[in-house]
C-alpha positions in Angstrom: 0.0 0.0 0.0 2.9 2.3 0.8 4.3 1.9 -2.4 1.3 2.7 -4.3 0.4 6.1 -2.2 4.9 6.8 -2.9 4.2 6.3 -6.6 1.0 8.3 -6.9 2.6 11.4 -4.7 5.4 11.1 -7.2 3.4 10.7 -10.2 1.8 13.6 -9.3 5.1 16.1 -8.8 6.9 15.1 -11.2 4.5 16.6 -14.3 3.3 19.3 -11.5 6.9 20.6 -10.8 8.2 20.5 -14.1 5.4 22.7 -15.3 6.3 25.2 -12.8 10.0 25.0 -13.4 9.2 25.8 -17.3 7.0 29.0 -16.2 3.7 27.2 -16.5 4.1 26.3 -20.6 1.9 23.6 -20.7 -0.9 24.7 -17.8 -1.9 27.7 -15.6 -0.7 27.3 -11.8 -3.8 28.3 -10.2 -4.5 28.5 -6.4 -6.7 25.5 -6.1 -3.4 23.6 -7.6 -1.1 25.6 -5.7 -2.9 24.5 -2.8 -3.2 21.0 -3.6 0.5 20.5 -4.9 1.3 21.9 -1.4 -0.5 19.3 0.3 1.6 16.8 -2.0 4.5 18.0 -0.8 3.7 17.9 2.2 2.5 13.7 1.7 5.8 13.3 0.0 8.0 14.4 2.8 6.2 12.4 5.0 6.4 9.0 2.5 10.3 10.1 1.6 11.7 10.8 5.1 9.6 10.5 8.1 7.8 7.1 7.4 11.3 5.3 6.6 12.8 6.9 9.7 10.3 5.6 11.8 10.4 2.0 9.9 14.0 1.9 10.7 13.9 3.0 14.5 11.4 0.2 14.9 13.2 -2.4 13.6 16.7 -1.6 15.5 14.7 -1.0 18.9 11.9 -3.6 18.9 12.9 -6.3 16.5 16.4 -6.3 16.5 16.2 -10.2 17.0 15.1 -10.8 13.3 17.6 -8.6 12.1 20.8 -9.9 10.3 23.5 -8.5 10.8 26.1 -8.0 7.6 29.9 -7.1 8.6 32.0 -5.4 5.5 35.8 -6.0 5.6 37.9 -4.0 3.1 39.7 -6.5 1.1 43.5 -6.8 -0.2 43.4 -6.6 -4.3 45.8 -9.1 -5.8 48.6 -8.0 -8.4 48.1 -10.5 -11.4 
């Protein structure tokens, strides 16, 4: 479901911001859309940075048990 409501929020910038970028070529910015795009931005940050963060803080503090745990050694580069 997250994915879905992610790839709508984006679907919906992406056209929405580039318009606005280019000076409103292809459409007229008005404050109903203004409005709306601001509530999308306001989704997006939330699906982008807050809803990971919280993700990740529950799985280090509450289910660290089902966690693996991966350990990265630099390694020596033979001369062939």
């Amino acid at each position: 479901m997250y994915c879905v409501v992610f790839a709508m929020i984006v679907a919906f910038k992406v056209p929405v911001a580039t318009n606005a970028m280019a000076n409103g070529r292809w459409w007229v910015q008005t404050d109903s859309l203004e409005k709306l795009a601001g509530m999308v931005d306001t989704a997006f940050l939330v699906c982008a940075a807050i809803i990971p963060m919280m993700k990740a803080s529950y799985l280090v503090y509450l289910r660290s048990d089902d966690l693996d745990v991966v350990r990265l050694a630099p390694s020596v580069a033979s001369t062939a």
